[in-house]
N, C-alpha and C positions, 0 to 999 in steps of 0.2 A: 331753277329750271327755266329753259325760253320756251317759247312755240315751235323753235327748229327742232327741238329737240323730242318736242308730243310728234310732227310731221314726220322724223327719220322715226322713231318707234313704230309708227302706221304704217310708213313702205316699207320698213324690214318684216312687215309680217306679210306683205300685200301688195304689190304695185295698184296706180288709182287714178284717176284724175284728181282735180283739183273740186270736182263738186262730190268724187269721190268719196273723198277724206275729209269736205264740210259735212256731209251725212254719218263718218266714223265719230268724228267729233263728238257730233250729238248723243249717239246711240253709246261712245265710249267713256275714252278721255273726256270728252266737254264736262263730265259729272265732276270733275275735279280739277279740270284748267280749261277755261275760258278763251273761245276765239271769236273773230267775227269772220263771217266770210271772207269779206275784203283783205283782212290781215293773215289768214290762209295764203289768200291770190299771192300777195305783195310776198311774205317769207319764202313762196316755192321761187318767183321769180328771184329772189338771193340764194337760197342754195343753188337754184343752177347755176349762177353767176359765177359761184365757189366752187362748182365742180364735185358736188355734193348728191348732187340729185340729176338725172337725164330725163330725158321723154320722148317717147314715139308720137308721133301726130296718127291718130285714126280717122280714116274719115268717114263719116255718114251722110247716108241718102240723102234722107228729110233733116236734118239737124245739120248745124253746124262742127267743123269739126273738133277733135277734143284731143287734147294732150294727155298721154297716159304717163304718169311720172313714176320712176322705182330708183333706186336707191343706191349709189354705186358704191366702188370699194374703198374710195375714200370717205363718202359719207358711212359708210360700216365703220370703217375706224375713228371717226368721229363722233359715232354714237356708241363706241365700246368704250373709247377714252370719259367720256360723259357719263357711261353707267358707273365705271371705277371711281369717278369721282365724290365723295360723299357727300351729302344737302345736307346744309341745317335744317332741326326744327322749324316749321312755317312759327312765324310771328301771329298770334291772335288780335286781328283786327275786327270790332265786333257792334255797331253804332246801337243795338237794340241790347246789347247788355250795358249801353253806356246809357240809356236812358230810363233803364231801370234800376242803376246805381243812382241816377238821381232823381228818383220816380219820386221822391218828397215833395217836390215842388211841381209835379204833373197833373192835369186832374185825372181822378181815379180810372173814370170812367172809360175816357179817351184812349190810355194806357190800357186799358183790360182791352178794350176793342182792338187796338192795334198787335198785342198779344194776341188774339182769338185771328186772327187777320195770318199773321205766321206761321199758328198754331196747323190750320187749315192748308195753308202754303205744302208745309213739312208732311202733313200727312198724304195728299196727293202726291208727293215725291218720294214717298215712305210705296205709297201704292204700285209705282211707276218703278222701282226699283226691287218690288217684290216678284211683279211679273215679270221681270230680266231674268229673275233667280229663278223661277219656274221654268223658264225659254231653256235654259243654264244644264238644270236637272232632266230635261226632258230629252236631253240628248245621248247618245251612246257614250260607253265610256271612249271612246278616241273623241268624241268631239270636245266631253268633261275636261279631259287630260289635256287638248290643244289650246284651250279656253283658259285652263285653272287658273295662270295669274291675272288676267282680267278678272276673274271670278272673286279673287280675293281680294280685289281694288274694289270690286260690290259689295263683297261682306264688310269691308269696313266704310263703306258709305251707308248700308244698313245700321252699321251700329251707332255712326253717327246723327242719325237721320232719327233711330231709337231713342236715343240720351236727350236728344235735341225736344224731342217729340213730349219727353216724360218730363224734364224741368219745365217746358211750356206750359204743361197740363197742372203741373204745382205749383211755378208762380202764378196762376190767373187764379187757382184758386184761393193758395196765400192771400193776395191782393184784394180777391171780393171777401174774404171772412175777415180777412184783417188780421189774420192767426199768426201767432210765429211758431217756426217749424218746430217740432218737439223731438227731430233726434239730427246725429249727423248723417253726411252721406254715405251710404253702405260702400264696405269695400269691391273691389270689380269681382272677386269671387276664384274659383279653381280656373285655370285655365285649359283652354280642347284640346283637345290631340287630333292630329289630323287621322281620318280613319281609312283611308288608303295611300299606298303611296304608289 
């Protein structure tokens, strides 16, 4: 996956400016791929270039004026060719389970804090991600229904944000009793059924 590709997913649902779709970012996509503003700026100025994306100029009073950008019929078929195409599995790149693989030679203490340091991290994003789900449910069903697949890109940021949340809270404890674990890891369990369709 590129960035051009989170930007055409945001204008085919939306047309926006470019500080737009830095605020969809945040509030969205950004919970699972990463932009910075700047690198928003610089990718719309290449899909236009491609012929991919256009803009109207708006202008305003008090403000400067703003370019609203939406999504034309070749960036459509450029973002349908993209969704046909299948992604590998992400690679797990992870430096804090790499330093608890070699937590032997760390001192304890340093290590439990910088765990307790994540732990904390994880749960205000655990927090942050519950209230989205609330915002989510609080809506009539056409807004549930226009939402659902964003919604389900939060439920599995919950679940990961959960699992993340619950080995944190067992290795620190591990680590200060010194214990080793007494069983394996449970399996994931039945799985839901979606309850409307």
């Amino acid at each position: 996956m590129s960035l051009r590709h989170s930007i055409l997913v945001l204008l085919d649902r939306e047309p926006g400016s470019g500080y737009d779709l830095v605020q969809r970012f945040r509030s969205g996509i950004g919970n699972f791929w990463s932009a910075t503003h700047q690198q928003v700026y610089q990718e719309l100025k290449r899909l236009h270039r491609e012929k991919l994306v256009e803009f109207e100029v708006e202008t305003q009073a008090e403000r400067p004026d703003r370019k609203v950008y939406r999504i034309t019929r070749a960036g459509q078929r450029a973002l349908k060719d993209w969704l046909r195409t299948p992604v590998r599995p992400p690679r797990l790149r992870d430096s804090l389970l790499v330093k608890v693989f070699g937590g032997h030679a760390a001192d304890p203490a340093a290590l439990a804090a910088e765990l307790g340091q994540h732990l904390d991290h994880y749960r205000r994003k655990l927090e942050e991600y519950r209230a989205l789900e609330q915002s989510y449910f609080s809506q009539h069903e056409t807004g549930r229904r226009r939402y659902r697949l964003p919604y389900l890109t939060l439920r599995r940021g919950i679940r990961y944000l959960q699992g993340t949340i619950d080995w944190l809270e067992e290795t620190c404890a591990l680590i200060e009793s010194g214990a080793l674990p007494d069983k394996p890891v449970p399996s994931s369990g039945t799985r839901t059924k979606a309850a409307k369709r």
